[in-house]
N, C-alpha and C positions, 0 to 999 in steps of 0.2 A: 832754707833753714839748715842749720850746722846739725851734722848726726849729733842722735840723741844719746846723753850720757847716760850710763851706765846705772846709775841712782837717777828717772828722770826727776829734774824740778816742778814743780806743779805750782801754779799762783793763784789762789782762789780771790776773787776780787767781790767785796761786799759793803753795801752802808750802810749797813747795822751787823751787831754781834755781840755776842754775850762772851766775856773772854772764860770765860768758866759756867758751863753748862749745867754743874753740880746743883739741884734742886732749886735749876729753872725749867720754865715751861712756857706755854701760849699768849702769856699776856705782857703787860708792858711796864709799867713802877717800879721793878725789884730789879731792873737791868743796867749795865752801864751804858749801852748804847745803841736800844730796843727800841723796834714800833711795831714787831709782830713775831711771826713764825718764821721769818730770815735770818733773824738772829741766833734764834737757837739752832739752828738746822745748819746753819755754815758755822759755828763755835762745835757743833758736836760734830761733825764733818772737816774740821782742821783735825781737831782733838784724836778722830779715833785714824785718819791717815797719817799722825805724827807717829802714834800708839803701832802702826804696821812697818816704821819704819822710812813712811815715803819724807822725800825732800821737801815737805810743805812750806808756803807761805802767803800768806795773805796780807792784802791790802785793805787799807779802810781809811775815813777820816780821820784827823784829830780831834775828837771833840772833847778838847782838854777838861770843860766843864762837867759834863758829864761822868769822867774817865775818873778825875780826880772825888769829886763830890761825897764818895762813902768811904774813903780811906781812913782807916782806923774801924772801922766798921765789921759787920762781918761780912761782908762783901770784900773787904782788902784780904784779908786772910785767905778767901777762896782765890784772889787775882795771884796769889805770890804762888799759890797751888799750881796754878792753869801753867804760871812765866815760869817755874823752876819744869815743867814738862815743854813746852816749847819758849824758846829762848828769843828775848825781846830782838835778835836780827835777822828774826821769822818775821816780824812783826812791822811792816811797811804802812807806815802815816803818813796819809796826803795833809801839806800842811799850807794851811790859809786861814787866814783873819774868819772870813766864812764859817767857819765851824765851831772856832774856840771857843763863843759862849755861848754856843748855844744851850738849852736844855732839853731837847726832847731831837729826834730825829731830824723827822719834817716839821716842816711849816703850814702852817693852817691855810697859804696863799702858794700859788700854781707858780707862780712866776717864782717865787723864792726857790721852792723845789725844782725847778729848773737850773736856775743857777748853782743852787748845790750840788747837782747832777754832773754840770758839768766844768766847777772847778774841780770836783772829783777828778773826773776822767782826764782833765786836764795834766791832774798830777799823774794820775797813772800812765798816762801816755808820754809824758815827759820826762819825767822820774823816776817813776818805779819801776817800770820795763825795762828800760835801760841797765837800773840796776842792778835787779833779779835775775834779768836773761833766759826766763822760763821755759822748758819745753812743751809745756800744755798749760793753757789759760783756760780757768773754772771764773765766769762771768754772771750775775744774779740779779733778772727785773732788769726793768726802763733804766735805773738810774745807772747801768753800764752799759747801755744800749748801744755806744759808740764805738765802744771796743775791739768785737769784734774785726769791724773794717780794718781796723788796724793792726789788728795782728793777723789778720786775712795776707791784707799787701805782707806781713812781714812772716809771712808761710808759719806763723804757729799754728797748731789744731785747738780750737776754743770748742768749749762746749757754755751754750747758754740756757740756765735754767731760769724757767717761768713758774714762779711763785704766786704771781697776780698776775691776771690779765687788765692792764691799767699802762698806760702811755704818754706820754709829752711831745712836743713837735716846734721844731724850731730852726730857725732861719740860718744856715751858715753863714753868713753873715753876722749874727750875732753870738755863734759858736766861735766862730775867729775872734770877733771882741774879747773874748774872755780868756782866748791864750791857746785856742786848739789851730793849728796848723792845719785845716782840715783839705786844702787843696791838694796834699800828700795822698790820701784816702777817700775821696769824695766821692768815686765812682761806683764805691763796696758799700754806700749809703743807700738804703731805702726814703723814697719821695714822694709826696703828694701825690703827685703827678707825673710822668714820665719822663728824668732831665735831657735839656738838648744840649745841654753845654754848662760849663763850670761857670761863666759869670752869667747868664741867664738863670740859675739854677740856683746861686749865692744872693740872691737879690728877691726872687720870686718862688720859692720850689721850698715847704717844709722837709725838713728830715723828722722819722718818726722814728721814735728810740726803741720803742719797743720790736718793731719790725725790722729796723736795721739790723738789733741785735739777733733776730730769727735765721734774718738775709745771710749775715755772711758769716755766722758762728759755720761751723764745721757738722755740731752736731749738738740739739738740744733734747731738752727733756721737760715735761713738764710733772708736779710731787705728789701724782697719781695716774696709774694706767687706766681709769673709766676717765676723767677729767678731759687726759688727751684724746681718746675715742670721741667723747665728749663735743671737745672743740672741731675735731675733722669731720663729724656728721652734721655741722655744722648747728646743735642741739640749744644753744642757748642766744636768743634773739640782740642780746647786748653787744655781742662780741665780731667786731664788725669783720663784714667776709676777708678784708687784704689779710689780717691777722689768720682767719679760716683757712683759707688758700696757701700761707705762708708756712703755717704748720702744717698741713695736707700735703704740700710738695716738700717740705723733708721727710712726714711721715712715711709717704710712698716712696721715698728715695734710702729709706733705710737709716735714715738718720733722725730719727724720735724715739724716744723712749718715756714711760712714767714713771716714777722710781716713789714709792711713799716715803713721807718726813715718817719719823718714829719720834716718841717722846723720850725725853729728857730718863736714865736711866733713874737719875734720884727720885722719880716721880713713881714712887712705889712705898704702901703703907708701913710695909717691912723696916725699913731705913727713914723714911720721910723726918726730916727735923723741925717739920713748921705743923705737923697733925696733934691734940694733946696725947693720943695714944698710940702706937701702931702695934699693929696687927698683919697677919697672914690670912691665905687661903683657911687654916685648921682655928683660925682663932677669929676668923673675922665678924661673928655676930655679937660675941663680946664689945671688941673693938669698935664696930660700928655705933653699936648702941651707946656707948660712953661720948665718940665724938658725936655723934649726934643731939644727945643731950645738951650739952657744951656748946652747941653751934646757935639750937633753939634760944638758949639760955641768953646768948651773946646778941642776938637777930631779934631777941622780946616774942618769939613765936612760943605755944604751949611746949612744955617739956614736955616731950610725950616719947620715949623711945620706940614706942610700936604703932608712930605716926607716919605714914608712906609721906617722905619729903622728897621732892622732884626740886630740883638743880640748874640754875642757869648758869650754864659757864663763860661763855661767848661776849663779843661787844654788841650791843643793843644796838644792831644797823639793820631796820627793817630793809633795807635794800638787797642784804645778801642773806642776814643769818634768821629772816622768817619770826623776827618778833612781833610783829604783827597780828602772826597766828594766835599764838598768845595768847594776848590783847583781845582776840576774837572770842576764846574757850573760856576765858578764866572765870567768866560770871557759871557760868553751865557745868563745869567742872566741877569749881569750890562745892557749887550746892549739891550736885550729884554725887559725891562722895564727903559729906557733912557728916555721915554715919561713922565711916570709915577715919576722918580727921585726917583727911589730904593736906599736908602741907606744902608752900613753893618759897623756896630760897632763891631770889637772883642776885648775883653777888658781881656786878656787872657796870662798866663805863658806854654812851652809845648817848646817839640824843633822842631813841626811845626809852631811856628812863624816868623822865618826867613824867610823859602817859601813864607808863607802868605806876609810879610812888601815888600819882591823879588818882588811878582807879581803886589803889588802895587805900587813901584818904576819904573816898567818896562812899566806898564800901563799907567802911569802917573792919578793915582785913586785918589792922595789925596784929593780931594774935594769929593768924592762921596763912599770911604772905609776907617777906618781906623783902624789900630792894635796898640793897648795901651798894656802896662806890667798889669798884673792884681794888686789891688791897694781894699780894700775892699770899701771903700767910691765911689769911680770910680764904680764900678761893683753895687753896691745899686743902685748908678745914670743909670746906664744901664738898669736893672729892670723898673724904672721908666718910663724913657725916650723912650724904642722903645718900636715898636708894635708887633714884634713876635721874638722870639727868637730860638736859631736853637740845637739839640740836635738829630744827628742820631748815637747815639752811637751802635757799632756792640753786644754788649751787654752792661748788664746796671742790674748790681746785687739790685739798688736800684736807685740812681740818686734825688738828689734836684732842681736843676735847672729848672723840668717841672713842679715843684709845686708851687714854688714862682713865676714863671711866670705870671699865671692865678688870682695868687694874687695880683699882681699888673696890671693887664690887659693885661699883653703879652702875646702872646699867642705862644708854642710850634709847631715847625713844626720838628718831632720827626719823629723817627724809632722806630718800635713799637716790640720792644724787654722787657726782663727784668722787673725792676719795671717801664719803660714807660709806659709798657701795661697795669699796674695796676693802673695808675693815669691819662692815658693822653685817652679824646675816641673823636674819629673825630668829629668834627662841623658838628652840618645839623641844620641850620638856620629856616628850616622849622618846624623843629622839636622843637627847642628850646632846644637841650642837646649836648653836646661834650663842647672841651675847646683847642682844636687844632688842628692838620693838621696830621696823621700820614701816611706814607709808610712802607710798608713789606717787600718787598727787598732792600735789601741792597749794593745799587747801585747809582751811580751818576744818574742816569736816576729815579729811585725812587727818591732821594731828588730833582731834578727838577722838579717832579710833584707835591710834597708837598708844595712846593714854589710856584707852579703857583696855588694851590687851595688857597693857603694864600691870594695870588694877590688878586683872584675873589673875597673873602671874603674885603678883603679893597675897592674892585671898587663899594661895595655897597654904596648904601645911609647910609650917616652920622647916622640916626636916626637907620636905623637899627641895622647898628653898634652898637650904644653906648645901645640898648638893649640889645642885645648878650653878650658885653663887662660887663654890671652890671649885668648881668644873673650871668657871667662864674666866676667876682670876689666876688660873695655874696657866691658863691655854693662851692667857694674854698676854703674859709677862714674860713666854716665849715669843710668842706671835711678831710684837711690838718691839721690835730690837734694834738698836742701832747698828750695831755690827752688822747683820745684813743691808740696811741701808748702804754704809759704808763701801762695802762688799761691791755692791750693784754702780756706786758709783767708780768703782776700781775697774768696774769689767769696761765699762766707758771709754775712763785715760786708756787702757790696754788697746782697748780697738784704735785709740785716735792715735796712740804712738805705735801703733803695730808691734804691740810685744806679746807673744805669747801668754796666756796662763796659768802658773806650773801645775800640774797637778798634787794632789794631794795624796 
C-alpha cells in the first residue's frame, strides 16, 4: 500500500442508503434505496464524516428506479440538500442492467440476492477501487462479504460492519461466471470446508460471504457492544459456531468493536415535520395529548387522550422481534386493563399481521386495537402519539425503535437483549434514572410483567409523570447522538491508518 495521504480517502461501500438522512428512520417506504437500518446508518455515517471534513465516498448500486421514482416530490428537494453537501463524484454507482428496475432492494428469492451481491462486488472490485484508490475501505453485511479479500491481497485496512447476522454461500465457480476474477484472491476466502487447492475448491468448496468478510477484513464491529459480547459467548443458538469462532478470534485479537446506530437527528418532536403537533421536554403533555387524539381518530380506536396507548413499531417477524408474545398477552391484557381503556396501535409490515388484524376481527377490538400497514408519516405519528411502545425482540443486533421512543416520550417496554440492553435501563421513579420497562426472559409471561410495571408507572400522578417523562426526553436526545457514533467510528479509521488523535 502507497503511504497514506494526508487527507486519507475513506470508501464506505453499501447496498442500501438513504441519500438524505433528514426525517428518516427504521423502516422502509419513505426511502430511495431502503430495506432497513443500513441505510440510514451508512447515509448518516457518509453525511456526518463529509461534515468533519474527511475524504468520503461511497459506493452503491444504481438502482435508477428507485433513485428516480420521487423526484419532484419531497424527497427530491431533500436529495438536492444531501448532493449540494457531498458532490455527486463522492458518489460511485455500480452500474448493471441488475439493478435498474428494480423497486425495492432485495428480492424475495435467495438466488436473486445473491447475484445482486455479487454483480455489486463485481463493480466495486472492478471499477470503483480502481477509481477511488481508497486508503481505508468501510464494508456492510454479506452483500460485501467478498471485499475484504481483495483489499486484503491489495494491503488496504477494511473494516467490516455486521448489521445482521444472515449469509449466502456460493461456488467460485459461479462467482467467476458473473465477472469476479476471483483466482487473484481466493485464498483470503473463507470455505465450507478447508481448501486444498484453487481448482478443487472452484468446483466443490462454498465461499461464505459473510465470514469471508469477518476472515480478512482487518478489523470489524458489530452496531452494539452487548450484541458482540452477545455473539462471543456464544449466547444465541441460531448463530452458527464458524461465525462464533470467527468473531471470537478478532475479538480476542483486538480487533472487535460495538459501536451503537443512533437515530436519524430529524426524529425529534421538536422539528419532526410528519407529527401534527410538536412539542418538547416542557410542553410535551399538551403535545402528546393532541397527537394522540389525531392518531386514535385516524386508527377508528376511542378518542380518549388519557387512554394509555402502547405502540408497535417494528416489522411483525415473529422470528426476531417477539410478536408472538403479543399474540399471547393481548386477550389477558385488553381485559385486565378494560377499567383503565388500554389501548394498542401496530402500525407495522411482517407476515404476523394477519394473525394480529384475525385476533382483532374475532374479538371484535376495533375500538380498542388497531393494525395499520406501516406508512412512514403514520409511524412518526405513532412516536408521538402513544405512551410506551413494545419491543421484545428475542434478540436485537442493535434496534432504533427504543431510542426514538424515549425521544419522544414513549417509553420502551422491551426485552433486554442485544443493543436493547445498551440503550434501554429500567425506570425507578425513585431514583430518577431508567427510560423503560425491561424483562429477561423471554416469554409471554415476562412481557406481561413489563406491561404491568408500565401500567403502575401510568397510574401515577400526572406530575410525577410528566417529571420522569422530561427527565427521560432531555437525557435522550443527548444520549442518542449521531456525532458520537460518528466519532467512534473515526477512532476505528485512526487506529487502521495509524494516525494519531489530536487532542482537543
Amino acid at each position: 500500500m502507497a503511504p497514506v495521504r494526508k487527507d486519507p480517502r475513506v470508501l464506505i461501500i453499501t447496498p442500501e442508503i438513504t441519500y438524505l438522512p433528514e426525517g428518516m428512520g427504521n423502516m422502509a417506504n419513505y426511502m430511495t434505496a431502503k430495506a432497513g437500518g443500513l441505510a440510514d446508518v451508512s447515509a448518516s455515517l457518509v453525511a456526518s464524516l463529509y461534515g468533519r471534513g474527511v475524504d468520503v465516498h461511497v459506493a452503491l448500486p444504481n438502482y435508477r428506479t428507485m433513485f428516480n421514482r420521487r423526484i419532484g416530490t419531497f424527497i427530491s428537494r431533500q436529495l438536492d440538500i444531501y448532493r449540494s453537501k457531498l458532490p455527486t463524484d463522492r458518489i460511485h454507482l455500480a452500474e448493471d442492467r441488475v439493478f435498474y428496475y428494480r423497486d425495492k432492494v432485495y428480492h424475495n428469492h435467495a438466488a436473486e440476492n445473491l447475484k445482486l451481491s455479487v454483480v455489486f462486488q463485481r463493480e466495486v472490485i472492478n471499477n470503483i477501487l480502481p477509481r477511488v484508490q481508497p486508503d481505508l475501505v468501510h464494508v456492510n453485511d454479506w452483500m460485501t462479504g467478498l471485499i475484504p479479500a481483495v483489499t486484503r491481497r491489495m494491503n488496504i485496512p477494511t473494516l467490516f460492519t455486521i448489521h445482521n447476522i444472515h449469509s449466502m454461500q456460493a461456488l467460485l465457480a459461479h462467482i467467476e461466471d458473473l465477472g469476479i476474477d476471483a483466482a487473484q484472491f481466493w485464498p483470503y476466502l473463507y470455505y465450507d470446508h478447508p481448501p486444498g487447492g484453487y481448482e478443487e475448491t472452484r468446483e466443490n468448496n462454498a465461499v461464505d460471504f459473510i465470514l469471508s468478510g469477518i476472515f480478512s477484513s482487518t478489523f470489524i464491529n458489530t452496531v452494539s457492544p452487548t450484541f458482540l459480547a452477545e455473539v462471543v459467548r456464544g449466547q444465541h443458538p441460531f448463530i452458527k459456531d464458524k461465525i462464533r469462532y470467527e468473531v471470537s478470534a478478532k475479538y480476542h485479537g483486538g480487533a472487535a468493536a460495538g459501536i451503537l446506530n443512533s437515530p436519524d437527528p430529524h426524529f425529534d418532536p421538536r422539528i419532526d415535520e410528519l407529527i401534527p403537533r410538536n412539542y418538547g421536554p416542557n410542553t410535551h403533555a399538551e403535545g402528546k395529548a393532541y397527537n394522540k387524539c389525531l392518531l386514535q381518530r385516524h386508527l377508528g380506536l376511542v378518542e380518549d387522550p388519557d387512554a394509555p396507548l402502547f405502540f408497535w413499531p417494528s416489522r411483525l417477524d415473529p422470528v426476531q422481534k417477539g410478536c408472538q408474545l403479543l399474540g399471547e398477552v393481548l386477550w389477558d391484557v385488553l381485559q385486565r386493563y378494560a377499567d383503565q381503556r388500554l389501548q394498542i396501535a401496530v402500525i407495522a409490515n411482517g407476515p404476523y399481521q394477519e394473525t394480529l388484524k384475525d385476533m382483532v376481527r374475532r374479538g371484535n377490538l376495533h375500538r380498542r386495537m388497531a393494525v395499520a400497514s406501516f406508512e412512514e408519516p403514520l409511524s412518526h405519528h405513532g412516536y408521538a402519539g402513544a405512551d410506551f411502545l413494545f419491543m421484545p425482540s428475542s434478540f436485537e443486533p442493535c434496534g432504533l425503535p427504543q431510542m426514538i421512543g424515549p425521544i419522544y416520550g414513549t417509553l420502551p417496554v422491551a426485552h433486554d437483549t442485544g443493543g436493547i440492553h445498551d440503550t434501554v435501563r429500567h425506570l425507578s421513579v425513585g431514583n430518577d434514572s431508567g427510560n423503560g420497562f425491561l424483562f429477561e426472559v423471554h416469554d409471554a409471561t415476562g412481557l406481561r410483567w413489563a406491561i404491568d410495571q408500565a401500567m403502575q408507572f401510568y397510574s401515577l400522578p400526572k406530575d410525577v409523570r410528566q417529571r420522569q417523562l422530561r427527565r427521560i426526553m432531555s437525557e435522550s436526545r443527548h444520549q442518542f447522538n449521531q456525532a458520537k457514533t460518528a466519532e467512534k467510528y473515526m477512532d476505528i479509521y485512526r487506529k487502521l491508518l495509524g494516525i494519531e488523535r489530536k487532542s482537543s
